[in-house]
Structure formats: structure tokens, C-alpha cells
PAMI-534725 format. One record per residue (C-alpha): residue in three letters; residue number from 0; x, y, z. Coordinates in Angstrom, 2 decimals, always signed. Example, Ala and Ser with C-alpha at 12.3 -4.5 7.8 and 13.67 -1.06 7.14 Angstrom:
residues 2
+------+------+---------+---------+---------+
: resn : resi :       X :       Y :       Z :
+------+------+---------+---------+---------+
:  ALA :    0 :  +12.30 :   -4.50 :   +7.80 :
:  SER :    1 :  +13.67 :   -1.06 :   +7.14 :
+------+------+---------+---------+---------+
//
This chain:
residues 301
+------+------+---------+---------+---------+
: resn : resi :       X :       Y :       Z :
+------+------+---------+---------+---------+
:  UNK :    0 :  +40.83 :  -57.84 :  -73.48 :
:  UNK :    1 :  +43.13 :  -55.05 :  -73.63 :
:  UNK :    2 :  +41.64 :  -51.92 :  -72.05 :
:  UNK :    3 :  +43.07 :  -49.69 :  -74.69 :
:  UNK :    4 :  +40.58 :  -50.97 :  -77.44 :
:  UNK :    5 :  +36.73 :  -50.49 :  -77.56 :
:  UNK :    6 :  +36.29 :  -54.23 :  -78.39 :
:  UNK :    7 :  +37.03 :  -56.69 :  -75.39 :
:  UNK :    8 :  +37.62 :  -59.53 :  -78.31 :
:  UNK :    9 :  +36.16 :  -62.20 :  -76.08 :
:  UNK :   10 :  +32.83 :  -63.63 :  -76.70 :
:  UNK :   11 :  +30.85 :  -62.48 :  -73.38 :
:  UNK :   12 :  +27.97 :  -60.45 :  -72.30 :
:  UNK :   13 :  +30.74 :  -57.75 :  -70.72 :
:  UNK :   14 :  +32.53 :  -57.25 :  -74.66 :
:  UNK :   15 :  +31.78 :  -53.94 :  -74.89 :
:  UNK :   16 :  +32.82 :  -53.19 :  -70.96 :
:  UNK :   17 :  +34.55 :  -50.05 :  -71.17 :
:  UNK :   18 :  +38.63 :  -50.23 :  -70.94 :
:  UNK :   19 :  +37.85 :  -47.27 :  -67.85 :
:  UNK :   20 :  +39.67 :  -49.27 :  -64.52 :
:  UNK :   21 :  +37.95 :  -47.72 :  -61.80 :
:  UNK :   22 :  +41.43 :  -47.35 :  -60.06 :
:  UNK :   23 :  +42.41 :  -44.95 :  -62.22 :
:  UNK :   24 :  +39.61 :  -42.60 :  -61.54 :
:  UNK :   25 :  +38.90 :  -39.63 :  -60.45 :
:  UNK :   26 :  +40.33 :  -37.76 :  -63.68 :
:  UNK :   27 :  +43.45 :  -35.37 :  -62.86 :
:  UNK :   28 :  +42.62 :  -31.83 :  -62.47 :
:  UNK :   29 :  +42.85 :  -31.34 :  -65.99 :
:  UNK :   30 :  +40.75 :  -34.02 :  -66.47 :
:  UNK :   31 :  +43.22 :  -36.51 :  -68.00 :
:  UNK :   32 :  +42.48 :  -39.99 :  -66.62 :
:  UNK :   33 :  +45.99 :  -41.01 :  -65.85 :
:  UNK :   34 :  +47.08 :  -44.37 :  -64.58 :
:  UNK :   35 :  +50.27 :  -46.05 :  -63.21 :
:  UNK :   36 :  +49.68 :  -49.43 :  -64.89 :
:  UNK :   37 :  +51.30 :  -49.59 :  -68.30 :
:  UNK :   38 :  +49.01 :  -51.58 :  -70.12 :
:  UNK :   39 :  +45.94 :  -49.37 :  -69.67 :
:  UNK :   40 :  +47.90 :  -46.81 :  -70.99 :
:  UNK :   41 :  +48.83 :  -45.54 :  -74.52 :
:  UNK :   42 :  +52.10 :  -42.89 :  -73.75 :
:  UNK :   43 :  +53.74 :  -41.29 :  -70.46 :
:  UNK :   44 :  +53.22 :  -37.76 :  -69.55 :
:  UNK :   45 :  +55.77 :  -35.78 :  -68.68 :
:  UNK :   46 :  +55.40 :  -36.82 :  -64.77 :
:  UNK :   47 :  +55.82 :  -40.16 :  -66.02 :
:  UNK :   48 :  +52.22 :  -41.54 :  -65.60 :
:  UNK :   49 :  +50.06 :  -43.12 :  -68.31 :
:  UNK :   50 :  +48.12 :  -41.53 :  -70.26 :
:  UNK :   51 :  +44.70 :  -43.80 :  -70.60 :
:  UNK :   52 :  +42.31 :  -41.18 :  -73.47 :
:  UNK :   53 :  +40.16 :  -41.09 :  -71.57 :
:  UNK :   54 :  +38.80 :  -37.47 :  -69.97 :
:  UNK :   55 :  +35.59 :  -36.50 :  -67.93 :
:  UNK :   56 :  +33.67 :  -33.72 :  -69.07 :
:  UNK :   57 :  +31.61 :  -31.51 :  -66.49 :
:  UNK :   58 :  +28.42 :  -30.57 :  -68.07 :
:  UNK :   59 :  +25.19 :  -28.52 :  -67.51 :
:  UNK :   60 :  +23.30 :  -31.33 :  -65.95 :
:  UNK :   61 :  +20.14 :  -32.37 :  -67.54 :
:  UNK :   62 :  +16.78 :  -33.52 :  -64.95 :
:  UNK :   63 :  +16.56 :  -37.06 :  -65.82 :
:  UNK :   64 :  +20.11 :  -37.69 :  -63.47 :
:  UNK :   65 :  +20.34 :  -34.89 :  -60.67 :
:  UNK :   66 :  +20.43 :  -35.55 :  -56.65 :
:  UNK :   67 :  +17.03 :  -35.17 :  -56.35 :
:  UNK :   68 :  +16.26 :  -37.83 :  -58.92 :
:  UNK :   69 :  +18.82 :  -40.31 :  -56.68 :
:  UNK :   70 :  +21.16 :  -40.95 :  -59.56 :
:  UNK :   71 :  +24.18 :  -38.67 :  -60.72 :
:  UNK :   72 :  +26.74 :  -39.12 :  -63.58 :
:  UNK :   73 :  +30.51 :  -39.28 :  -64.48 :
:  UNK :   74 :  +31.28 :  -38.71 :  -68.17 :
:  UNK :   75 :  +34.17 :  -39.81 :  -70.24 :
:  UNK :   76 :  +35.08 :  -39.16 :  -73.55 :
:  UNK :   77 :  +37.86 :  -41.29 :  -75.59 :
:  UNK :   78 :  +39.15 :  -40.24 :  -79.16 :
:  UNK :   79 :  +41.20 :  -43.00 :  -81.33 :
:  UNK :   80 :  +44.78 :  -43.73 :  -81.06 :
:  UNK :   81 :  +45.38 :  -41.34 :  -84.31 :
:  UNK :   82 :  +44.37 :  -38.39 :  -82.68 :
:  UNK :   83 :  +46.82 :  -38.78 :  -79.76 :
:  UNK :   84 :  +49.65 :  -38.91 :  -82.42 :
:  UNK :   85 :  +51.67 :  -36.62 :  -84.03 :
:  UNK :   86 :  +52.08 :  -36.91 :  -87.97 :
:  UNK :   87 :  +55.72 :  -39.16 :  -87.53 :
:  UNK :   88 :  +53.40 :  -41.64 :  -84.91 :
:  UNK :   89 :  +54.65 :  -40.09 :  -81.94 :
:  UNK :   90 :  +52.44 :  -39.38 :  -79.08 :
:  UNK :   91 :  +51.72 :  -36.08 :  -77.82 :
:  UNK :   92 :  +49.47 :  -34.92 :  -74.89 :
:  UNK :   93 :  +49.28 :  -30.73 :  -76.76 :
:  UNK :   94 :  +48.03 :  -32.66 :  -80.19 :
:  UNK :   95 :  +45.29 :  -35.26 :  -78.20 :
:  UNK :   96 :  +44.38 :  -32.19 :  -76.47 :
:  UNK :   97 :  +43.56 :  -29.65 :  -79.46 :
:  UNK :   98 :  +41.69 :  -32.25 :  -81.17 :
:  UNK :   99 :  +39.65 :  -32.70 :  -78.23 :
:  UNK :  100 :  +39.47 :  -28.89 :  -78.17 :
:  UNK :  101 :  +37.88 :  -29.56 :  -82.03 :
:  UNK :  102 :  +35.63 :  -32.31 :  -80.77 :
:  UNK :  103 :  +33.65 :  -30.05 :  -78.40 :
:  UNK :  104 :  +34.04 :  -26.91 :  -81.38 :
:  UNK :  105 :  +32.31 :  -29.16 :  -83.92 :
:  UNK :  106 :  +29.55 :  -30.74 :  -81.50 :
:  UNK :  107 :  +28.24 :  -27.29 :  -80.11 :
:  UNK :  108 :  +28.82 :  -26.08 :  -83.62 :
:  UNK :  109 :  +31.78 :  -23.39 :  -82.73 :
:  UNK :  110 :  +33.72 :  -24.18 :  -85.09 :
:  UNK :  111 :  +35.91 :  -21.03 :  -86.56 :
:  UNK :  112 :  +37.32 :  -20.62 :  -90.21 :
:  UNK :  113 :  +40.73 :  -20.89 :  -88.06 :
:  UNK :  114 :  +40.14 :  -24.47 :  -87.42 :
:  UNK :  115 :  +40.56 :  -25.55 :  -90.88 :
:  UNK :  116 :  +39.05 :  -28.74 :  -92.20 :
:  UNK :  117 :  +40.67 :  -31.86 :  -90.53 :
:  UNK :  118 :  +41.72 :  -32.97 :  -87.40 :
:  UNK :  119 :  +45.47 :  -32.61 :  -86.18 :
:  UNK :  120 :  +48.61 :  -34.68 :  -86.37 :
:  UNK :  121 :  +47.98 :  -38.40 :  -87.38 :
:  UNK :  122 :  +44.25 :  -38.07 :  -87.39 :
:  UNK :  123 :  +44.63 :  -35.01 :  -90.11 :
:  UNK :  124 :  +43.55 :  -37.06 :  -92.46 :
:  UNK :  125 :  +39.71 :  -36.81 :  -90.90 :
:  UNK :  126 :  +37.34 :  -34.68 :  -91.41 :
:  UNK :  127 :  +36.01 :  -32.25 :  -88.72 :
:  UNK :  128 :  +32.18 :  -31.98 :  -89.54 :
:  UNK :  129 :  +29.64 :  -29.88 :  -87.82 :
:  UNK :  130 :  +27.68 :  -31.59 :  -85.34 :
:  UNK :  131 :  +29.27 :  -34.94 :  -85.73 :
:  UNK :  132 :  +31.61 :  -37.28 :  -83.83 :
:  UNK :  133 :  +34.80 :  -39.08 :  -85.66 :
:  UNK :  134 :  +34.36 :  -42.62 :  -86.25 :
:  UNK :  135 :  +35.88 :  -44.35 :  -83.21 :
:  UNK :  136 :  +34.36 :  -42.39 :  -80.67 :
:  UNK :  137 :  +34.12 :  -43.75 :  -76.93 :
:  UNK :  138 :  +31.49 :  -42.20 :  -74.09 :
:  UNK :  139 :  +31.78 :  -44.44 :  -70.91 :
:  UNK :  140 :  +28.94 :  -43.23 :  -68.33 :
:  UNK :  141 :  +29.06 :  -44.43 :  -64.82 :
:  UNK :  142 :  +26.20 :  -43.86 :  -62.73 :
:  UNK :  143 :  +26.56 :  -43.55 :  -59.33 :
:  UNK :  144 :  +24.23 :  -43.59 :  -56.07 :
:  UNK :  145 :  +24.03 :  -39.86 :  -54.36 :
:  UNK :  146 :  +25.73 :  -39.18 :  -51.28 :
:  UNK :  147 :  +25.02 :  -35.42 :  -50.12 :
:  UNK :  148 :  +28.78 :  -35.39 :  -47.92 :
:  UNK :  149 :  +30.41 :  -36.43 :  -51.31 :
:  UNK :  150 :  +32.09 :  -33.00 :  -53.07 :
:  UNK :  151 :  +35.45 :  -34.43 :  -53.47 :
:  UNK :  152 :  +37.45 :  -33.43 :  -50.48 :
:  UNK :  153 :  +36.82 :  -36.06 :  -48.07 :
:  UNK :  154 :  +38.44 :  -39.03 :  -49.56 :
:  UNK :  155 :  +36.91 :  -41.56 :  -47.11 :
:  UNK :  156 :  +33.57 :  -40.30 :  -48.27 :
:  UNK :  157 :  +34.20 :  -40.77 :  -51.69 :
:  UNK :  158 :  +36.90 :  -39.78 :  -54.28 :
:  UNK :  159 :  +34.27 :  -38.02 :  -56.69 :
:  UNK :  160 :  +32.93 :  -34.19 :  -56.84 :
:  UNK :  161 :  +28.92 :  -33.65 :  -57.24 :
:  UNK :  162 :  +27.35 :  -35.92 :  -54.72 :
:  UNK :  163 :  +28.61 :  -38.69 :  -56.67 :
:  UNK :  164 :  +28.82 :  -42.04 :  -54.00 :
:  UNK :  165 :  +31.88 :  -44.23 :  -54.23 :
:  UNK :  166 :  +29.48 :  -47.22 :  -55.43 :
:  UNK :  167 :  +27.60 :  -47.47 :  -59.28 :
:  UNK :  168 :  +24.64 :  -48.70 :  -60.01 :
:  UNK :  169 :  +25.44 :  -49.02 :  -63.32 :
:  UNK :  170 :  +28.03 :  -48.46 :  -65.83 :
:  UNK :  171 :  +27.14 :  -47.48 :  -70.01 :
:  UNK :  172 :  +29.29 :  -47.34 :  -72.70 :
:  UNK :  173 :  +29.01 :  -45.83 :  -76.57 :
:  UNK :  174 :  +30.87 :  -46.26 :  -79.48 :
:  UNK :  175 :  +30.57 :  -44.82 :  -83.04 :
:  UNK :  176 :  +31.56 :  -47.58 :  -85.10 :
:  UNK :  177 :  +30.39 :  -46.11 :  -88.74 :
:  UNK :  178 :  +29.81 :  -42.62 :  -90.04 :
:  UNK :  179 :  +26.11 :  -40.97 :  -89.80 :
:  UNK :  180 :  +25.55 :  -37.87 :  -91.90 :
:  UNK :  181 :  +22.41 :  -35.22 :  -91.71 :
:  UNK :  182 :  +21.64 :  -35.96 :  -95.18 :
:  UNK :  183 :  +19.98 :  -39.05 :  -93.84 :
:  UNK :  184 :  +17.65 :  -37.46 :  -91.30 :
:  UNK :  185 :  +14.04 :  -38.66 :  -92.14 :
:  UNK :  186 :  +11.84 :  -36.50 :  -89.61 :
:  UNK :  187 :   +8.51 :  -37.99 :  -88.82 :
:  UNK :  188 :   +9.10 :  -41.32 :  -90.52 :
:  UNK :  189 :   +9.10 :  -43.46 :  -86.87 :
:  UNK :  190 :   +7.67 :  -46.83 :  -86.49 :
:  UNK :  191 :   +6.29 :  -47.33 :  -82.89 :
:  UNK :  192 :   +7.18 :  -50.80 :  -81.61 :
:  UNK :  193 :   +9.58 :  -51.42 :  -84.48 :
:  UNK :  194 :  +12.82 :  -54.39 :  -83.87 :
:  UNK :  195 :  +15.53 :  -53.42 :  -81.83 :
:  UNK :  196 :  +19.10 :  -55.14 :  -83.07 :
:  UNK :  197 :  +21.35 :  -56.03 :  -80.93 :
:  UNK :  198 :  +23.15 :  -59.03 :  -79.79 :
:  UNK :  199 :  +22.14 :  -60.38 :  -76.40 :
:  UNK :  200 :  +25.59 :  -63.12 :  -75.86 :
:  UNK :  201 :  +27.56 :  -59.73 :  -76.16 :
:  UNK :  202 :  +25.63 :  -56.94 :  -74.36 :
:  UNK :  203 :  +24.83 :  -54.27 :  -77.06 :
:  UNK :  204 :  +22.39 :  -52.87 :  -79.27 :
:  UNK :  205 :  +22.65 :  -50.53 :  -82.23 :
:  UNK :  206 :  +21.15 :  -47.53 :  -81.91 :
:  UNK :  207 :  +20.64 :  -47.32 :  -86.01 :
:  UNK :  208 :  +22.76 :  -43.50 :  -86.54 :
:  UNK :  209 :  +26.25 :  -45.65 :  -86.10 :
:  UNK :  210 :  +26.34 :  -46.11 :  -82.71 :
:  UNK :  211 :  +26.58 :  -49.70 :  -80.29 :
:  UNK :  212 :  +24.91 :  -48.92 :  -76.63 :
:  UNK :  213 :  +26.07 :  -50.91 :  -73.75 :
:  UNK :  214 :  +24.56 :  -50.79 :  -70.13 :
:  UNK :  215 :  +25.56 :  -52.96 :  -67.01 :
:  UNK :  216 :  +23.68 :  -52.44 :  -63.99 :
:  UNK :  217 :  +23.16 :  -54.27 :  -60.38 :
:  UNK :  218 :  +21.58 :  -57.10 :  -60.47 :
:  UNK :  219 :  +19.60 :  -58.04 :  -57.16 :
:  UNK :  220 :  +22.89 :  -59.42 :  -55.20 :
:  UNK :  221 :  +24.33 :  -55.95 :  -55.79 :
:  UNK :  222 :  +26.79 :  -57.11 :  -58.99 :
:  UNK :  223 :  +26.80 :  -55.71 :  -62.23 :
:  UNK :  224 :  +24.87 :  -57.70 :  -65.15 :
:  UNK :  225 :  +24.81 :  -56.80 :  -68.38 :
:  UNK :  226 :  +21.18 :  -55.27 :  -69.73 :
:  UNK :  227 :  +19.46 :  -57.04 :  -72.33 :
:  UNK :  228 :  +17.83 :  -56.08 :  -75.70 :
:  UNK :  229 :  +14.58 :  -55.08 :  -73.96 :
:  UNK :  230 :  +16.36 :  -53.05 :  -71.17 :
:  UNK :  231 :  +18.72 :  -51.37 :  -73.85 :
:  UNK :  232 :  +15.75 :  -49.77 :  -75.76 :
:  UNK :  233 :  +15.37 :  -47.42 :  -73.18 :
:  UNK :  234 :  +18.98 :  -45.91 :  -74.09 :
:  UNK :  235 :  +17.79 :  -46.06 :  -77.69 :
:  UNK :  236 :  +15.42 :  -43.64 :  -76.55 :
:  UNK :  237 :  +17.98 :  -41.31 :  -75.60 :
:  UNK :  238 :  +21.09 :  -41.66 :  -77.33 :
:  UNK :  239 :  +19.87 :  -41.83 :  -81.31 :
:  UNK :  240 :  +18.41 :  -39.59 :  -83.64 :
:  UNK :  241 :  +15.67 :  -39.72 :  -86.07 :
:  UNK :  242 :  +16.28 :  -41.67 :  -89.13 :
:  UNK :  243 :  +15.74 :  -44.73 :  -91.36 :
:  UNK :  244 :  +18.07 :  -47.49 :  -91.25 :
:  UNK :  245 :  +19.45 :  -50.21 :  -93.43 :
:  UNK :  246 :  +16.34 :  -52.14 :  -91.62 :
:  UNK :  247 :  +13.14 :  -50.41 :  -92.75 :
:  UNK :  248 :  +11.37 :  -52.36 :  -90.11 :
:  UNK :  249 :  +13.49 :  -50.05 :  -88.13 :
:  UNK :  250 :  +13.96 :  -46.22 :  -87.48 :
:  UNK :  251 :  +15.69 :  -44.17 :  -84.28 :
:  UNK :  252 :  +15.56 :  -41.18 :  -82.32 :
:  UNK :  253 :  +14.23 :  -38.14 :  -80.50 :
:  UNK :  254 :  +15.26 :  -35.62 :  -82.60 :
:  UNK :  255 :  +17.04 :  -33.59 :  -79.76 :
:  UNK :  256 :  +20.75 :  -34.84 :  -79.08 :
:  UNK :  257 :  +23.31 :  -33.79 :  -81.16 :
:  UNK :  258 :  +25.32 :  -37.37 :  -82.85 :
:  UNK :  259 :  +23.48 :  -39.23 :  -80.34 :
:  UNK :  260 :  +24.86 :  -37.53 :  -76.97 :
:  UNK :  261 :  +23.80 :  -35.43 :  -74.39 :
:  UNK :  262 :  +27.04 :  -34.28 :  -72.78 :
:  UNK :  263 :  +29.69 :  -32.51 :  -74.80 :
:  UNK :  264 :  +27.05 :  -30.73 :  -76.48 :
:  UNK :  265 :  +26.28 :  -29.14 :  -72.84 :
:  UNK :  266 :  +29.77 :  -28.74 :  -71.83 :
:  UNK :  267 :  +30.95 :  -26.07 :  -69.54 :
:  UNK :  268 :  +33.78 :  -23.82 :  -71.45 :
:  UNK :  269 :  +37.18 :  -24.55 :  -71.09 :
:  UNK :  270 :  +38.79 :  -25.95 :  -68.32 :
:  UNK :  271 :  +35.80 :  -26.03 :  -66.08 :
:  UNK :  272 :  +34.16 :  -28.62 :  -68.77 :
:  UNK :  273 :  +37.34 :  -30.75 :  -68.25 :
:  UNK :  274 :  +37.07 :  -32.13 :  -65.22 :
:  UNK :  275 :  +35.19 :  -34.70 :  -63.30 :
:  UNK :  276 :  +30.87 :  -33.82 :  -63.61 :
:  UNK :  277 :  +30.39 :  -32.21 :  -59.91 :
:  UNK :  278 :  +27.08 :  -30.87 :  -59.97 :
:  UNK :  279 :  +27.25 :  -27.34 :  -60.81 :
:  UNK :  280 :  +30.51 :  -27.18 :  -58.38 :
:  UNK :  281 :  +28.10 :  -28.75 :  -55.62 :
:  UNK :  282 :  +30.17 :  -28.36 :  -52.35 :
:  UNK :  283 :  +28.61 :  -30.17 :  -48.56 :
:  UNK :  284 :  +27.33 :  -28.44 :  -46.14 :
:  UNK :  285 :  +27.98 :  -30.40 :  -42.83 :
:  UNK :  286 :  +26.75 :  -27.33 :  -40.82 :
:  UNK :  287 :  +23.21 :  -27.13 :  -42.68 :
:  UNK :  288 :  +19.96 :  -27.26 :  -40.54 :
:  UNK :  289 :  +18.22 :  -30.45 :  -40.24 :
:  UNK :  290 :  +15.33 :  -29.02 :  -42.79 :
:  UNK :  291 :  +17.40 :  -28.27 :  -45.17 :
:  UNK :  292 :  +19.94 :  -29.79 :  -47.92 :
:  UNK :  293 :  +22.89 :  -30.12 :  -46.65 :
:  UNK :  294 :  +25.20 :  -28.72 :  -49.84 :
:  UNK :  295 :  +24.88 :  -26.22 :  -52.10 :
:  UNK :  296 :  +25.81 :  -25.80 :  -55.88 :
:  UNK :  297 :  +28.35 :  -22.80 :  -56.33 :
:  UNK :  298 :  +27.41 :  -22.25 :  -59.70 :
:  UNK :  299 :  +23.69 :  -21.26 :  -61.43 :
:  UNK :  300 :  +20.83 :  -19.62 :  -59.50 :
+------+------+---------+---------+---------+
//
């Protein structure tokens, strides 16, 4: 399919693959993932290079994926088309990059009476609500193995920041395909054990609040697979909220991410949340004692 669209269009287990070509990564210093292949891109920068949507956010990590727990994260948001446009169609980098600026504003609710109402340029037409997503909304999530040397600098250790290893172990994906409001929120109201839907020949589940969940990991010859039904529950877990579906076998959620997600809402400020995830700045130690860990994170206690 065409990398530029959240659906693959082909009837396969990797549909919802995200359009992210790992040759384009890492994200540019502004954390722009730029590529040199037309067709994975949407408009040229300035220097000539294709701009893909897609940007890494560096975030307050969270325990569940740290170096101690032997899996770390890269984040990447993608907004649609619209909001890379100006109002005449054009494409502009300044406009894509304000209503990212929005994004993050509305999802750690800092949003000012400056900001008006709606997005900017061709997506002005959309309304910028408090704790919520636009429609359209793309989070690819590749996990990687940990590799202590890995801080970014050594390319033949690995191209990432944050102890992230060259190699995955597995790659997720979310989109927001329909509009979830507050006013549906239905605290308490949770069936244990409840249906999960999802569609098995293409790779996803719905997580119920208006979002599909994809997850490929390694399967035992070291490939990626897509997960099942079963194995997607556990993101359900995660990435939902509490609330009663159009299923009322069926409700969703823990009650503590913010549209779903766990990243943007823990973004760093500014530029330092707009680059690739490095671990609280983590930076290698190839000096450090035998006893002890041989990096340190530059930012935090």
C-alpha cells in the first residue's frame, strides 16, 4: 500500500503496518522524519527532502518500558494530510508544525484563549477539544531490545538515542478512526472477560473509544508476526478508556490515559519533546566500573 495512508488497502494480517520505513529513521533533530524517497513522502522541505508526518516525541518514560525492564520505546505521532496544508492546499512545514504545537496544548490540557477554536490552515475546519485527538490520528510505537553503548553517537552501535538497540522486537500502531467524547465516560460500568472485536485476517482490534490497535512482534525465527485477538487485549488494557460501546457485551479502559495514549500527554516541553525518546538524555559510559551501569541519564534525579 502506499505508506502515506493509515490503511495498507490489501487484505493481510500486516494492513494496518505503519507507513514508518525504518530507513528513514532516526527523526531529524527537530524531530521531522524526513526521507529521500518520494513516495513516502507528502511535500519537500526547504533542503529538498521529504517530508513523511511523521515525528518522534521524547517523553517522561513510564516503568512498564525502561532499561531495566529490557524493552525501550520510539514514539511517532502522524496528523492527516489537512493539517500539513495551508487553506489554498498548499503544503507548509510552519502550519503542520503549529498544529502539532495544538495537538500536545489540547492533550495536556494547555490550551490558551489565544489558540482559538480550530485547527490551522486546511484542517481549520476541526475542532481543537480538550483532551482529545483529531480524527485521523496515527501513533506508530517501535519497541526495541536495550543496548547500554546505544546513546546515539556511535552509529555502528545503533542509530537511536536512549539505549534503544538497532533491532525491534516488535512494532504497534494506533489510529483514531471515529470521534470519542467525555460525555460518554461510564465509570465503573466494566464487564470482566467481556468480547474483544477485532479482525484476526487483518491484524487489529478496536479498542471501543475510536481507536484500531495493531501489534507485530518476533515470532520464534526472529521475524515479525502479526498478534492476534487474544495477544491484542493486552494493549486494550492500556491504550482505552472506560466506557460502554455500541456492543454492551463490551466496555474499555483504565481510566488513566488521556484519548487512549500514554505519550504526548507526558511530553517533554518544546523542542526537547521533539525528538527521538532517549531515556531522560541517557548518554554511555564506556569508562564505568564493572559493578556499575555503564550510562547515565542527564536529566531527573
Amino acid at each position: 500500500g502506499d505508506p502515506r495512508d493509515w490503511d495498507g488497502g490489501v487484505e493481510t494480517s500486516f494492513r494496518l503496518f505503519p507507513g514508518l520505513d525504518p530507513a528513514d529513521l532516526p527523526a531529524d533533530a527537530d524531530g521531522f522524519v524526513r526521507s529521500d524517497t518520494a513516495s513516502h513522502g507528502f511535500f519537500q522541505d526547504g533542503a529538498g527532502r521529504w517530508i513523511t508526518g511523521w515525528r518522534a516525541v521524547n517523553f517522561m518514560p513510564y516503568g512498564i518500558f525502561t532499561p531495566m525492564t529490557g524493552s525501550v520505546s520510539g514514539i511517532y505521532i502522524r496528523l492527516p494530510k489537512s493539517f500539513m496544508q495551508r487553506e489554498d492546499g498548499g503544503f507548509d512545514l510552519e502550519v503542520y508544525t503549529r498544529n502539532l504545537d495544538l495537538v500536545e496544548r489540547a492533550i495536556q490540557d494547555r490550551l490558551r484563549e489565544e489558540d482559538g477554536g480550530t485547527y490551522q490552515g486546511a484542517a481549520q475546519a476541526v475542532a481543537l477539544e480538550r483532551g482529545l485527538y483529531p480524527v485521523g490520528t496515527e501513533f506508530a510505537h517501535p519497541l526495541h531490545y536495550v543496548d547500554a553503548v546505544a546513546d546515539g553517537r556511535d552509529l555502528t552501535v545503533s542509530p537511536y538515542p536512549g539505549t534503544r538497540a538497532r533491532r525491534v522486537k516488535e512494532v504497534r500502531y494506533m489510529y483514531k478512526w471515529k470521534a470519542f467524547h467525555p460525555s460518554q465516560f461510564r465509570p465503573g460500568v466494566k464487564e470482566e472477560g467481556a468480547p474483544v472485536y477485532g479482525n484476526d485476517a487483518q491484524g487489529w482490534v478496536d479498542n471501543g473509544v475510536g481507536w484500531y490497535l495493531a501489534g507485530y512482534i518476533e515470532d520464534q525465527s526472529g521475524a515479525l508476526r502479526p498478534q492476534n485477538r487474544e495477544e491484542l487485549t493486552q494493549c486494550i488494557g492500556c491504550h482505552s478508556g472506560i466506557v460502554a460501546t455500541e456492543f454492551p457485551q463490551f466496555t474499555s479502559g483504565t481510566g488513566n490515559t488521556v484519548d487512549s495514549t500514554w505519550a504526548l500527554p507526558r511530553k517533554f516541553p518544546g523542542e526537547l519533546g521533539w525528538r527521538e525518546m532517549d531515556y531522560l538524555s541517557y548518554l554511555a559510559q564506556a569508562d564505568a566500573p564493572p559493578d556499575q551501569t555503564p550510562g547515565i541519564a542527564q536529566l531527573g534525579d
